[in-house]
matplotlib code that plots the C-alpha trace (Angstrom):
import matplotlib.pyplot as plt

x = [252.2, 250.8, 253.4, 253.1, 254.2, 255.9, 258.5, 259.3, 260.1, 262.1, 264.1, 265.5, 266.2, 267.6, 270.1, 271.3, 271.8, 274.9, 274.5, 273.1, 278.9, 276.5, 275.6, 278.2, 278.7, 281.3, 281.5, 279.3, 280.1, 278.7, 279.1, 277.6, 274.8, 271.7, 271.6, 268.0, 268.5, 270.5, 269.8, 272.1, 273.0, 271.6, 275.0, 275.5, 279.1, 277.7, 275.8, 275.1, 273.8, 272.1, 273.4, 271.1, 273.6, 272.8, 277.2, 278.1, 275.0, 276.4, 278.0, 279.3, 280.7, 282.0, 280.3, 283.2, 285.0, 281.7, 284.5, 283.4, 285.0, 283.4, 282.1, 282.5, 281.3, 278.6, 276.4, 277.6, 274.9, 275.3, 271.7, 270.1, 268.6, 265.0, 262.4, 262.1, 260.7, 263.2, 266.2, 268.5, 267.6, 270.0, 271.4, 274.9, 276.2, 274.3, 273.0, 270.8, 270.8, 269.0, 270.2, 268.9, 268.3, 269.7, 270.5, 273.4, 273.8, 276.5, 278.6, 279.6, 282.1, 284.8, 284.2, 287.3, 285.2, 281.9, 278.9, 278.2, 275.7, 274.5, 271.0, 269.0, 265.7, 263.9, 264.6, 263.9, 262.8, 261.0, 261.0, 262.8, 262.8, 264.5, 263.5, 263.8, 266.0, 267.7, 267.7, 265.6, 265.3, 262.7, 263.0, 259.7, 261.5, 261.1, 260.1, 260.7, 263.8, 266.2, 267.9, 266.1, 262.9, 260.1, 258.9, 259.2, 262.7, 263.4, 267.1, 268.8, 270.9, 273.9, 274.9, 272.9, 271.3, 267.9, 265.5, 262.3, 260.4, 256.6, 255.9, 253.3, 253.0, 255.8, 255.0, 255.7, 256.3, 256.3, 256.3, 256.1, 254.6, 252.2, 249.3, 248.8, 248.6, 250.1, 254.2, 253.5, 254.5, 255.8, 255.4, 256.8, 256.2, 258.0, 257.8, 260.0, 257.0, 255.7, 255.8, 253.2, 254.3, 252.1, 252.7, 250.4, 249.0, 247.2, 249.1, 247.6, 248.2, 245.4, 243.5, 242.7, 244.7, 244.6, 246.6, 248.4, 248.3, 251.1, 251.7, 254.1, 254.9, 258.6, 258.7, 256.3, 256.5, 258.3, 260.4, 261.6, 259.1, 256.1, 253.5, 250.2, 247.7, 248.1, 244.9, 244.0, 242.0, 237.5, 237.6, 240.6, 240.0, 242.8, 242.0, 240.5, 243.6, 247.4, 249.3, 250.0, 251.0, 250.9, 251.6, 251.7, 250.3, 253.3, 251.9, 252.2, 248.8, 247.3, 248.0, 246.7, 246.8, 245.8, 245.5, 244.4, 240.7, 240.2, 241.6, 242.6, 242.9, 243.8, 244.6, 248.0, 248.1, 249.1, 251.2, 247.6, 246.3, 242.7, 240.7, 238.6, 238.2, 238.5, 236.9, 236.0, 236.4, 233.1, 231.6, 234.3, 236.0, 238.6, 242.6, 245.3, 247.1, 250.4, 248.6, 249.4, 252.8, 252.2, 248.1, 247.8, 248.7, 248.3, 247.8, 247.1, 243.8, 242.7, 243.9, 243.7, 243.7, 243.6, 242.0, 241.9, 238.2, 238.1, 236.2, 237.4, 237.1, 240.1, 239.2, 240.4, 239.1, 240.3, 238.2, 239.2, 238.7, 238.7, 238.9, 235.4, 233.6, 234.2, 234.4, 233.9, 235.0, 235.2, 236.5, 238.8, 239.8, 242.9, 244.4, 246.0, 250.0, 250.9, 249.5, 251.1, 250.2, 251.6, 253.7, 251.8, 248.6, 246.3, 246.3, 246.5, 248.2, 247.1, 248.7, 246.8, 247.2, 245.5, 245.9, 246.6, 243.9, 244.3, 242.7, 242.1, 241.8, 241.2, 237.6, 236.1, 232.4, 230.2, 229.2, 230.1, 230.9, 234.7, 235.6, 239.3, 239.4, 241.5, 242.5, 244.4, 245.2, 248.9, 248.4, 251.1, 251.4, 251.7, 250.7, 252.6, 256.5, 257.5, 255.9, 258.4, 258.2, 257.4, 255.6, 254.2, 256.3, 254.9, 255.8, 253.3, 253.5, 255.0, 254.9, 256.5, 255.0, 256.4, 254.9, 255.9, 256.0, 253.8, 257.0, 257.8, 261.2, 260.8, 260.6, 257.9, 258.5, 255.7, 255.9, 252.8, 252.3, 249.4, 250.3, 246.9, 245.0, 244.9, 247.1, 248.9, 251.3, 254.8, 256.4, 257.1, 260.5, 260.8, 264.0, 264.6, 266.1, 265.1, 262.1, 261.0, 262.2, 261.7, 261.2, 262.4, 262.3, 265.7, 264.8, 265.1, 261.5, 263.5, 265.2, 264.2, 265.9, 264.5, 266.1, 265.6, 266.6, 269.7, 269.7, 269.7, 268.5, 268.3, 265.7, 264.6, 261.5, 259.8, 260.7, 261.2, 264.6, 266.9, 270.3, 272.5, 272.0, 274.4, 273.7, 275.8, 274.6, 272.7, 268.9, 267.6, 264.4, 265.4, 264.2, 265.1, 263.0, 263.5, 263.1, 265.9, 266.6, 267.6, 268.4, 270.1, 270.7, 274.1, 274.4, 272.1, 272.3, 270.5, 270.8, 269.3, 269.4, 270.4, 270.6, 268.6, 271.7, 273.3, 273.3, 274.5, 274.8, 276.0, 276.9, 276.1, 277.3, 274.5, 276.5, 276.1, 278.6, 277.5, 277.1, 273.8, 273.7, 271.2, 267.1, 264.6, 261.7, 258.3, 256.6, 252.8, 253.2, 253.1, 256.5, 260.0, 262.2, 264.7, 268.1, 269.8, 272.6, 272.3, 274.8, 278.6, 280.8, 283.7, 283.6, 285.6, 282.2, 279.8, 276.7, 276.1, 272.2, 270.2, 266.7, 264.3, 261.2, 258.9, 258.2, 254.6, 253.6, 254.2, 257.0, 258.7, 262.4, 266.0, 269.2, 271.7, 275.4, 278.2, 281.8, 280.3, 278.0, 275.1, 272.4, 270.1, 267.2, 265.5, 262.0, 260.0, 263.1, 266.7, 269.4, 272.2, 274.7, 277.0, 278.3, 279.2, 275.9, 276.0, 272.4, 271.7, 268.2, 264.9, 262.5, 259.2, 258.4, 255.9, 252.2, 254.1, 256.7, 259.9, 262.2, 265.3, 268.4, 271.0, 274.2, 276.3, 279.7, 280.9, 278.2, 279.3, 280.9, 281.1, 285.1, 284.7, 281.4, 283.0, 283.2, 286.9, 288.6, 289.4, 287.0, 283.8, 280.6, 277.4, 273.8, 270.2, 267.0, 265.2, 261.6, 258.6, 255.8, 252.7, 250.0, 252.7, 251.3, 254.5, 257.2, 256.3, 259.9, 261.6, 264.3, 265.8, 268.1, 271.5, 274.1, 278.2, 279.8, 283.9, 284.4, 287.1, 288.8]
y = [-127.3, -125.9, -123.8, -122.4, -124.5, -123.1, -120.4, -122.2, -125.4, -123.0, -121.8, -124.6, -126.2, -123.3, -122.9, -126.5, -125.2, -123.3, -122.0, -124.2, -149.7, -149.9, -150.4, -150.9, -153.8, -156.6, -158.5, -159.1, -162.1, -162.1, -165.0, -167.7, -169.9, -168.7, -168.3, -169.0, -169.2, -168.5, -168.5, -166.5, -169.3, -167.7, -166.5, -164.3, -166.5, -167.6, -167.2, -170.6, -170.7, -172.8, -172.4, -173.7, -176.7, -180.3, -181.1, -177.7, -176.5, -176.0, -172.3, -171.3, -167.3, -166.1, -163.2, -161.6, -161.8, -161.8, -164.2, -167.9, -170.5, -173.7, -174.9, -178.8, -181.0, -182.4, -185.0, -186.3, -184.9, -181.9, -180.7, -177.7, -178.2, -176.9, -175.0, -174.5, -172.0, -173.1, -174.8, -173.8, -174.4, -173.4, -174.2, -172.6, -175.9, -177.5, -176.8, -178.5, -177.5, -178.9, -179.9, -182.0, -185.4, -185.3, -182.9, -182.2, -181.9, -179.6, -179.8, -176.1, -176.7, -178.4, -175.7, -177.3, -180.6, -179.6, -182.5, -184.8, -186.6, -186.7, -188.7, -189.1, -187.6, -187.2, -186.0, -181.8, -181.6, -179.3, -177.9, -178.0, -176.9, -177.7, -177.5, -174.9, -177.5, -177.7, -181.4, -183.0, -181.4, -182.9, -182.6, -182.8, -184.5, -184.5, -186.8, -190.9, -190.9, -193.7, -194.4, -190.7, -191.7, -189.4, -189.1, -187.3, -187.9, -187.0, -186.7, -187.0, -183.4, -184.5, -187.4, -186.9, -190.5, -190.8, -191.5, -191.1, -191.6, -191.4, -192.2, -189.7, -188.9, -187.1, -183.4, -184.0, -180.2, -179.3, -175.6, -173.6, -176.1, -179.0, -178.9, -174.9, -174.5, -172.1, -172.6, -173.7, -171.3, -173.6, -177.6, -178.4, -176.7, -177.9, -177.5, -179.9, -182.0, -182.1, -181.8, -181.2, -182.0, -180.9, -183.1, -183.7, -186.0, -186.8, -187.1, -183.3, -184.3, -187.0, -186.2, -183.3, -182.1, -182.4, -181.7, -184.9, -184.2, -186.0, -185.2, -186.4, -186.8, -186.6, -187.5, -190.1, -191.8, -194.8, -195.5, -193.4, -190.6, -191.8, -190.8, -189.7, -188.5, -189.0, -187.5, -189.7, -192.2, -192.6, -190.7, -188.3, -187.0, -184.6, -181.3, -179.9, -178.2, -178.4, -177.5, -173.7, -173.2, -174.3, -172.7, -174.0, -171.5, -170.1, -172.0, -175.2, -176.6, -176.2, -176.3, -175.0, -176.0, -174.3, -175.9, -173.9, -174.6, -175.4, -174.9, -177.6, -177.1, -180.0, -179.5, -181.3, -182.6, -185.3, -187.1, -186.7, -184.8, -184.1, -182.4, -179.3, -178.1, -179.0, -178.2, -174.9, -171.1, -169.0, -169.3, -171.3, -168.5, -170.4, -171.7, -168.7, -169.4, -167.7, -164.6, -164.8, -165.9, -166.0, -167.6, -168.3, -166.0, -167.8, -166.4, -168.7, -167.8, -167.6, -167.9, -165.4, -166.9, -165.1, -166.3, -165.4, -164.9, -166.5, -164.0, -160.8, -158.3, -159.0, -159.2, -161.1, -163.1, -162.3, -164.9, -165.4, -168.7, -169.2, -171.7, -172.0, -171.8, -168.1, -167.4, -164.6, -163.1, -160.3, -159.1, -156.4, -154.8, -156.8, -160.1, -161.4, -161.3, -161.3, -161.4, -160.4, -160.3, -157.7, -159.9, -158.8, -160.3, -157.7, -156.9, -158.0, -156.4, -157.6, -156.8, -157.1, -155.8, -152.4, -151.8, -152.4, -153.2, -153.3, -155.6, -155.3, -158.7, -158.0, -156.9, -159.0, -159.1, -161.7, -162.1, -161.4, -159.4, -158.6, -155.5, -153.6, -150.7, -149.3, -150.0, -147.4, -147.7, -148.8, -150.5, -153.3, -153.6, -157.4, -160.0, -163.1, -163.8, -160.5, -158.2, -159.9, -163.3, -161.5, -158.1, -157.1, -157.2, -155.2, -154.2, -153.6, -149.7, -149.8, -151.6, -151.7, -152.9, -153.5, -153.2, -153.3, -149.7, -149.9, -149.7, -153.8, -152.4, -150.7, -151.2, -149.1, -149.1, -147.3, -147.2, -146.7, -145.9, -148.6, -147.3, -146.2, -148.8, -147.1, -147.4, -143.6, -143.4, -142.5, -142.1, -144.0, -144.5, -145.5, -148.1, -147.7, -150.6, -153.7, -155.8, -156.0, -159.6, -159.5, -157.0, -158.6, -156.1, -156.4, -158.0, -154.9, -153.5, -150.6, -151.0, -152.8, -154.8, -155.0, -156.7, -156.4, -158.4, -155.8, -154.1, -154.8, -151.7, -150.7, -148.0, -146.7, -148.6, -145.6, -142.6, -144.6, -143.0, -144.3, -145.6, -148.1, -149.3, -151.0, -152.5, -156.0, -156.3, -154.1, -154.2, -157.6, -159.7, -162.2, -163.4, -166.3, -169.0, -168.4, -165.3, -162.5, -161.0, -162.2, -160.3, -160.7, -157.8, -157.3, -158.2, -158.7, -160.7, -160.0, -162.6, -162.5, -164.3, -161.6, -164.5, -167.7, -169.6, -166.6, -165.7, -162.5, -162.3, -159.7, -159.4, -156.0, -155.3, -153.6, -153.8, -150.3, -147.9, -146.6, -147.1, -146.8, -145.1, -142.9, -143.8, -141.6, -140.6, -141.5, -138.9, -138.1, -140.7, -143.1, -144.6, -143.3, -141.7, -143.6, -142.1, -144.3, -144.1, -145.5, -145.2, -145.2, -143.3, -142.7, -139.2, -139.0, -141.9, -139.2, -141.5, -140.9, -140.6, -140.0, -141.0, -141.3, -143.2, -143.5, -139.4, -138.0, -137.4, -134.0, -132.8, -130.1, -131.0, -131.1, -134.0, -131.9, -133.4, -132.6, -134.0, -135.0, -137.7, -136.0, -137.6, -134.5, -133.6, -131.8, -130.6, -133.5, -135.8, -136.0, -134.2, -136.9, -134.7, -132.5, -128.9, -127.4, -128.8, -128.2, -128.1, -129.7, -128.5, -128.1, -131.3, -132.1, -136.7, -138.0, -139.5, -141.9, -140.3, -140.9, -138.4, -139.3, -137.1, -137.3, -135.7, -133.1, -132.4, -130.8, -128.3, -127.9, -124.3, -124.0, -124.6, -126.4, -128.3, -130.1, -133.7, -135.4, -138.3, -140.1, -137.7, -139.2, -137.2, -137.6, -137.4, -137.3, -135.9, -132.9, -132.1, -129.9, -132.2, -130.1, -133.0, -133.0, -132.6, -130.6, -128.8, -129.5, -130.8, -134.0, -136.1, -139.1, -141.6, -140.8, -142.4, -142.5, -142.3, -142.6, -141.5, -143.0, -141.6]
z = [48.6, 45.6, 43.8, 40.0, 37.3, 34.7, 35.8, 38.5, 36.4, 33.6, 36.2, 37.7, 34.2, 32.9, 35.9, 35.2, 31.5, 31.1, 27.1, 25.0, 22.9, 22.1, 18.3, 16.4, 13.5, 15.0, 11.6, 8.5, 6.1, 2.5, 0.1, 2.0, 1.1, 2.1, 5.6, 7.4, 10.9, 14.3, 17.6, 20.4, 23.1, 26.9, 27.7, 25.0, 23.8, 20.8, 17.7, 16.3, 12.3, 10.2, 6.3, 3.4, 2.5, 3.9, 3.9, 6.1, 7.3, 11.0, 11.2, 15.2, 16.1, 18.8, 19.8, 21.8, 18.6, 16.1, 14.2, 12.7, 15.1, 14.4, 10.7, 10.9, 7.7, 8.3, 6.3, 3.0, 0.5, -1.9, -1.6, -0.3, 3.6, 2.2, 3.6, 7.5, 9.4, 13.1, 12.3, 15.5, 19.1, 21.7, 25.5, 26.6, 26.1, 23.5, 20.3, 17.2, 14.3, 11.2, 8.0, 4.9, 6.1, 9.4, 12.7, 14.3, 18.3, 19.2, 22.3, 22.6, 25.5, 22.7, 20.2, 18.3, 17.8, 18.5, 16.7, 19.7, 17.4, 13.7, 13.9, 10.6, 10.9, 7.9, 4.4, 5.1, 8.8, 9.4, 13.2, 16.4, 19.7, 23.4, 26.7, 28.7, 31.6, 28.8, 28.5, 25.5, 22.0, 20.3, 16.1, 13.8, 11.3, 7.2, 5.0, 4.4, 1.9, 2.2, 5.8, 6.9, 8.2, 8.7, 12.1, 15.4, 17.4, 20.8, 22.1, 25.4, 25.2, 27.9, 25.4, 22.2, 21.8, 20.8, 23.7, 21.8, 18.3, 16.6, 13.2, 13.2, 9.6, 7.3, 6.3, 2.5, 2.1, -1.7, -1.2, -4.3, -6.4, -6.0, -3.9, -2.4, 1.4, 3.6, 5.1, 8.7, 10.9, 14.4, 14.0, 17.8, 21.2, 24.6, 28.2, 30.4, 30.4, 27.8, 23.9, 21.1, 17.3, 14.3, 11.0, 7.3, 7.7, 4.4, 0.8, -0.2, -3.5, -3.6, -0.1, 1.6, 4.0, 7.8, 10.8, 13.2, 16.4, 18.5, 22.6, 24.2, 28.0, 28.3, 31.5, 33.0, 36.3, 34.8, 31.4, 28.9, 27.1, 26.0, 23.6, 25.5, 22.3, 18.5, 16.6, 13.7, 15.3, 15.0, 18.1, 17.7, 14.2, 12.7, 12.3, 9.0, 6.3, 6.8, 10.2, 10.7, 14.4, 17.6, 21.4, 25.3, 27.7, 29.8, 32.6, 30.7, 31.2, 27.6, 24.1, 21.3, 17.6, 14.6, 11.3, 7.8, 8.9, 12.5, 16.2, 18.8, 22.7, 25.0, 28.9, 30.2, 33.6, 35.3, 32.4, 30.0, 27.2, 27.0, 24.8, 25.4, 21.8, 18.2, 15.3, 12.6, 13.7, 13.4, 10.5, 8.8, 7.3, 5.1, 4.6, 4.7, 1.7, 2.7, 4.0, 7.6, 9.7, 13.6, 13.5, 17.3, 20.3, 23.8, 27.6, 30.3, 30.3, 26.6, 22.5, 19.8, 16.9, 13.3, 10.1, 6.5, 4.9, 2.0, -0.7, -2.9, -0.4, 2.3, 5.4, 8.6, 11.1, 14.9, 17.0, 20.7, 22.9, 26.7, 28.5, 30.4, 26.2, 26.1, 21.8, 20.6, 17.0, 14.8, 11.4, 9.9, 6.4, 4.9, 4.4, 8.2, 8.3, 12.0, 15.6, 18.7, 22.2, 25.1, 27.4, 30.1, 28.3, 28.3, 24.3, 21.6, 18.1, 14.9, 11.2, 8.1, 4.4, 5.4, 9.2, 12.6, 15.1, 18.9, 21.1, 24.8, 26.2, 29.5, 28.6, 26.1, 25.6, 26.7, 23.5, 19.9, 17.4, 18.8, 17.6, 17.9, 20.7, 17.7, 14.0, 12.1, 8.5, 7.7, 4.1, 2.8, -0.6, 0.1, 2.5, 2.5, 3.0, 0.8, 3.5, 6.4, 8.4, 11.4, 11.0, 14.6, 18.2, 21.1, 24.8, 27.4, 25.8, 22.8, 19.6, 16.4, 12.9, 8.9, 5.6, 2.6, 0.7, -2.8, -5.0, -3.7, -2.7, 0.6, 4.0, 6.2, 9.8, 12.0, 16.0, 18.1, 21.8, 23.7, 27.0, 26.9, 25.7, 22.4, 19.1, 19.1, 16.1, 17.1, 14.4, 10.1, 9.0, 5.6, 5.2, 0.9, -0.9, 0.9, 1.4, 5.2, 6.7, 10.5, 13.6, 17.4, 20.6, 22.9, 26.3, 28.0, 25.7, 24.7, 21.0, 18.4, 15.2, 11.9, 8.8, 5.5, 2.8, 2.5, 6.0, 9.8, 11.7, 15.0, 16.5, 20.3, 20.6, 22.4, 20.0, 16.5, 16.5, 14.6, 16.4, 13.8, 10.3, 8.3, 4.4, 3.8, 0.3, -2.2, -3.3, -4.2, -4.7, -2.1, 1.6, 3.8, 4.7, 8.4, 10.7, 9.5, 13.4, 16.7, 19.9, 23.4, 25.8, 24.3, 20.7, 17.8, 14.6, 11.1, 8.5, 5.2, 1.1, -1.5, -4.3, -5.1, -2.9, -1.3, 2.5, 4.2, 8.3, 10.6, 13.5, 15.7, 19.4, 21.4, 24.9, 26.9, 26.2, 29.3, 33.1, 34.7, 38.2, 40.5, 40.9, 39.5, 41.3, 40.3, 38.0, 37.4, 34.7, 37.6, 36.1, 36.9, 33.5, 32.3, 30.2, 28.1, 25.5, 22.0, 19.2, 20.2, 22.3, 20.1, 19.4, 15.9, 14.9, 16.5, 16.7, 20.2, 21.1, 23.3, 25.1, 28.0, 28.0, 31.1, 31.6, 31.1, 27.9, 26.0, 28.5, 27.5, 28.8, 28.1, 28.7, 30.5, 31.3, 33.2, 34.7, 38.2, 39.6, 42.4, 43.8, 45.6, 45.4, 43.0, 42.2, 42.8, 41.4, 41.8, 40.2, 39.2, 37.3, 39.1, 37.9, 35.7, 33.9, 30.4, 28.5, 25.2, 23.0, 24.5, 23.2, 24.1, 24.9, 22.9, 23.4, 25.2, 27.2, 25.4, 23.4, 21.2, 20.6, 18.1, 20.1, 17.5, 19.1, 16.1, 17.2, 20.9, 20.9, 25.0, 25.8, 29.1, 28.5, 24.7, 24.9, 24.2, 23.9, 27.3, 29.3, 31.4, 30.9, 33.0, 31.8, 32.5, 31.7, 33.4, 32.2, 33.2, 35.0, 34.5, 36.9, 39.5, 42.5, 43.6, 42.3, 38.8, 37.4, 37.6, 36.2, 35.1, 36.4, 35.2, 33.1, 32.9, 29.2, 29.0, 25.4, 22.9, 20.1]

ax = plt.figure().add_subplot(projection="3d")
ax.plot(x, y, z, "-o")
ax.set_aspect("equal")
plt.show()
């Protein structure tokens, strides 16, 4: 039935209009060495650290507390740990963490006593990762110094021995001086099978550089894990320049290397490694040279891979591989930084000096040149570690990007809509007085962290709307080695180095304050609206916020709230609050259907409908759905808040 639009829609929101937790900081610790990494273990109970000292680099808090609970000494050296990109890797009841000559395997079920094991592995190791059983961690250890021998080392997790080791050759990392080549981003990748391990494998000083390749099947038919292909041999050359990164498809049946000048792709099956590709990108375009942090994005049907073209006009190289010989490639204004891909796999989000591009992956030409279905200009003033260790994360409609503003002090944060297939800036907020460090989406695509070298934020992916900041140290020239953020669906950790040895972390609840309830309808967006509650509900803090994300774009609509929970129909979606309904300001969702609102209650004048301490309010959002084949209005799912003082 065919019914008109707009004064029927007005109506019915402004007879539901009477009138008119979440993130909050746990604990932050200054005065530590630097710190440069943590991981959250799966269950959310703990943070575990890595701290720049090789005698107490091991750091454990309780996230229920955000207190420290376990610091045990560790090693017998009075060194720094050195450079390293992935230092933690976590299980609910195991962690490794990596110090200066060796790693330490944590048992976190006797918190009070915690190392299992203490192996040498290498003077500086360099990478580390576990598999997702949760069984084997496999370490790409340092350099040949003394008892710590270089090499790779694999270690049974249940009783911490060491069930596995390749020579391989060291890394022999002299970063900041010496011979120049880029930081490698990732050195090891796992599945339960399998694992690939990237090391130098050339003195750069006297030899050019090249790329080991080492594969490992972790568990054959027979006998403990054995190595299955090490490059380095007449018929398995290394690749060209110094490891960068390396990825296994999701579906585990390829990997994917990429060194400063060339890319490697091997199929694993059937306990073997074998290879499909190796060898220069188009046209050779040239080593990164610390322009670029994530170089290789994989799907389990393709790899986008960026380079750095060598020359005084920046420009990047974005060449995609398949894996039936598909290659094509492209360039774009700037110097590469970072590379991410949707996790659905259909695009792809790249960051350079001067822009970002878009890619849509699931319709690549045939043949070359590949060209962006987007770019818009969002200059850097830098390109390498200064301008963040990660600079690009995206949802399958949202994504989020950093630069560094021209004054070398600021941090630029823009949001974009590619619901669309299309970049549509959401919003730029500028973050003054700290240099960007790292940007990680929550698992539930809907906030996002960003650190600075001063600052751990948190905005509403969809709206750019800022919900929680909080500054542990004041302006500084300083960055960590390792990413600066990590995020589970209830707490987040920024970390950062405000001195040439001192580390800041802190520790920020992002738990619900409130309690989900009701299903929305499906709108002409084809997606149902979703409400949700950032900020905190204590009402003398007055942070709440407000947003929805998933109604049609440019709705004009309002969040209404009231003392009751209903679930009847209304329009062509359900009314979940109960009267009295009290109305907050009219707002209109973005290019992407979300809207953010910053609740006031010192600005609430209506007696009944004034939020207190103790009280329960419910909330949703009811907007104007102009493509609607019906009533034209619908609604959000609703949420429960119980306020505190």
């Amino acid at each position: 039935m065919s019914v008109p639009r707009t004064p029927t829609a007005l109506a019915l929101l402004a007879a539901l209009a009477a009138g008119a937790s979440a993130q909050s900081l746990q604990s932050s610790f200054t005065n530590l060495l630097a710190i440069d990494d943590v991981e959250i273990t799966p269950d959310q109970r703990y943070a575990v650290v890595r701290q720049n000292r090789s005698d107490g680099y091991v750091r454990v808090y309780d996230l229920s507390t955000g207190q420290l609970v376990a610091s045990p000494a560790v090693g017998s050296f009075n060194d720094t740990c050195g450079e390293v990109l992935d230092a933690v890797a976590v299980t609910n009841t195991r962690a490794v963490v990596l110090g200066g000559r060796r790693c330490a395997i944590l048992d976190l079920t006797n918190i009070t006593n915690p190392v299992l094991a203490e192996p040498w592995v290498g003077f500086r190791p360099n990478d580390v990762a576990i598999t997702p059983d949760g069984t084997i961690a496999v370490v790409r250890g340092g350099n040949s110094d003394g008892m710590a021998v270089g090499g790779t080392y694999l270690f049974d997790l249940a009783s911490g021995a060491q069930i596995g080791f390749s020579a391989g050759v060291a890394p022999r990392y002299d970063y900041g001086g010496g011979p120049s080549y880029s930081f490698d981003t990732d050195s090891v990748a796992v599945t339960n099978r399998y694992a690939v391990c990237l090391s130098l494998a050339a003195d750069v000083i006297t030899t050019p550089a090249a790329t080991r390749v080492t594969i490992w099947d972790l568990h054959p038919i027979s006998g403990p894990p054995v190595v299955i292909l090490e490059t380095g041999t007449p018929s398995r050359s290394d690749l060209a320049g110094a490891p960068h990164d390396v990825a296994i498809t999701p579906d585990g049946l390829h990997a994917v290397v990429r060194s400063e000048g060339a890319l490697g792709i091997w199929t694993l099956t059937g306990g073997t490694a074998t290879r499909i590709f190796a060898g220069a990108l188009t046209n050779d375009p040239g080593p990164f040279l610390d322009t670029a942090m994530d170089s290789v994005e994989v799907t389990n049907d393709l790899v986008v891979t960026l380079a750095n073209v060598t020359g005084p006009v920046p420009q990047t190289q974005v060449e995609v591989f398949g894996w039936t010989g598909a290659r094509v490639s492209g360039r774009i204004p700037g110097r590469p930084h970072d590379l991410a891909i949707s996790p659905d796999g259909t695009r792809a989000l790249v960051r350079t000096g001067a822009g970002v591009a878009l890619y849509q992956l699931t319709s690549l030409p045939i043949a070359g040149p590949l060209n962006p279905v987007d770019w818009i200009a969002a200059p850097s003033a830098t390109n390498g570690y200064q301008s963040g260790l990660d600079s690009v994360a995206a949802s399958n409609d949202s994504a989020v990007t950093l630069t560094q503003a021209p004054n070398l002090a600021d941090t630029r944060v823009w949001f974009w809509s590619i619901a669309r297939g299309q970049l549509e800036p959401i919003s730029s907020t500028l973050i003054p007085n700290t240099r960007p460090t790292d940007v990680v989406i929550t698992p539930d695509a809907r906030s996002v962290v960003v650190t600075g070298n001063a600052t751990v934020s948190i905005f509403h992916l969809g709206t750019g709307g800022r919900a929680f900041e909080h500054r542990p140290v004041g302006a500084n020239a300083y960055y960590p080695w390792c990413d600066g953020a990590v995020a589970s669906a209830d707490h987040a950790v920024g970390f950062g180095q405000y001195g040439p040895q001192n580390g800041w972390i802190s520790l920020v609840n992002t738990a619900p304050i409130s309690t989900r309830y009701c299903t929305a309808n499906p709108n002409s967006s084809g997606r149902r609206a979703s409400i949700l509650a950032l900020g905190n509900a204590s009402v003398s803090n007055n942070s709440l916020k407000l947003a929805v994300d998933g109604a049609p774009r440019n709705a004009r609509g309002r969040f209404v709230y009231g003392p009751t929970q209903a679930q009847i129909p209304f329009g062509d979606g359900v009314q979940c609050v109960g009267g009295p309904v009290f109305g907050l300001r009219f707002l209109e969702t973005n290019v992407g259907g979300s809207a953010f609102l910053a609740v006031n209650y010192a600005s609430q004048t209506i007696p009944a409908g004034i939020v207190l301490p103790g009280a329960t309010w419910n909330y949703q959002f009811l907007f104007l759905d102009q493509n609607s084949p019906g009533f034209g209005v619908n609604s959000s799912d609703g949420l429960s808040i119980t306020f505190a003082p």
